[in-house]
N, C-alpha and C positions, 0 to 999 in steps of 0.2 A: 565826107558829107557830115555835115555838123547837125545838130538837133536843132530844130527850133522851139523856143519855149515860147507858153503860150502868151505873152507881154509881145513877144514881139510877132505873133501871129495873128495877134489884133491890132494890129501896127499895118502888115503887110495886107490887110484886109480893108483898113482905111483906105489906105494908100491906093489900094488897087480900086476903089470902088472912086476916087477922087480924082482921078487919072480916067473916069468911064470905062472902065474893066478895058484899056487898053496896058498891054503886058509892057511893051518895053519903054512906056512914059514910066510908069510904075516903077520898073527896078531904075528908072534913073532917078528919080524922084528918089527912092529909099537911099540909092547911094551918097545921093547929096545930102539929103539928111541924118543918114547916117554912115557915115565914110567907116567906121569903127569895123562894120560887120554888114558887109556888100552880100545881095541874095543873089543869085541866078533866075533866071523865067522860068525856068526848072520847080523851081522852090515858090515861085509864087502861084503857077499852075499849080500843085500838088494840095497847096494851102487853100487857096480858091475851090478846088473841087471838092478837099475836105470837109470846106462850108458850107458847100451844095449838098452836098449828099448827107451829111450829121447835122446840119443845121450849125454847128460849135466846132468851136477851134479846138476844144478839151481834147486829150488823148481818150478814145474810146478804152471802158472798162472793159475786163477779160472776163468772159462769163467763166466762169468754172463750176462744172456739176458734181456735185459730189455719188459717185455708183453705188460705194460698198455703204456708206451710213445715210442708204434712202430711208422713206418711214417705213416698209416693209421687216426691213434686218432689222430695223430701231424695234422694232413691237415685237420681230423673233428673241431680238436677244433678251428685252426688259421683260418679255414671258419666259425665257427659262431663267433668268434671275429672282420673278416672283413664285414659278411653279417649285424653286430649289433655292434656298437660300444658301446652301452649301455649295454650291456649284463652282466649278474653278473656271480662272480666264481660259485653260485648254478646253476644256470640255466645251463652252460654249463656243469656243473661236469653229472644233472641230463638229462642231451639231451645227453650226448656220453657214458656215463656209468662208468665211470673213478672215481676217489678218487680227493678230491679237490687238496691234495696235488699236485699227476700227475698233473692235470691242470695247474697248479701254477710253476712246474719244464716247463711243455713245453713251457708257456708262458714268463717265464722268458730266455730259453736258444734262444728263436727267438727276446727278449728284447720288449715282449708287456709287455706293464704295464695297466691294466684295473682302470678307474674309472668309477662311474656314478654320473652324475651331478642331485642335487637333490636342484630346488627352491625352499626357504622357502619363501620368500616373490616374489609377483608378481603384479603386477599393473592391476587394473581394470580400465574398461570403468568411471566410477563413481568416481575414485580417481584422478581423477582435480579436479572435480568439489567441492570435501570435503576439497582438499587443498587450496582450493581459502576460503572456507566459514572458515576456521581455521584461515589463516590468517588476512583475514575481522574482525574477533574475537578477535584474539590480537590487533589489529593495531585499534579498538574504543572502547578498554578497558581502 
């Protein structure tokens, strides 16, 4: 079974309403004009009723819901990104229940970008005083 697009489902629609929604004047009608790409009654019922029921020959769009980035999780996660700026993608994924990835989509379509600052070097109380005795060291060498 071949696809019909929708040029020629507006074709098959003509046709069928020019023929007074009679089916088999119709596919002869279509085959004679168009010999290339002959329909079945099959194909012209299927088209007809699509018209009836949607009103359009268009391929009906898919709804797709999105569960884990409703506006519930979206305002859990962007409140533990604002209560903790520190915060990692684990921590949050594991505190809302969500897939890192989610995390990572909601955070990015609100344009937080997370890091966390991690000191590897830090200054002690004691680290003058080792910088003074170092320098003392080179300087009466």
């Amino acid at each position: 079974m071949e696809a019909i697009y929708t040029q020629e489902k507006i074709k098959i629609i003509l046709i069928y309403g020019e023929c007074t929604q009679h089916v088999v004047n119709a596919v002869a009608l279509y085959a004679e004009r168009f010999p290339d790409s002959p329909r079945s009654r099959r194909s012209f019922y299927r088209v007809h009723n699509q018209f009836l029921e949607e009103e359009s020959v268009m391929k009906r769009k898919r709804v797709h819901r999105n569960t884990v980035t409703e506006a519930d999780n979206e305002i859990a996660v962007i409140a533990a990104v604002n209560a903790d700026n520190n915060i990692s993608f684990r921590k949050i994924k594991n505190n809302s229940g969500t897939s890192q990835s989610s995390v990572l989509r909601m955070l990015k379509r609100h344009k937080y970008h997370l890091y966390c600052i991690s000191l590897h070097q830090e200054l002690h109380s004691y680290d003058f005083q080792n910088r003074v005795i170092f320098c003392q060291l080179l300087f009466y060498k």
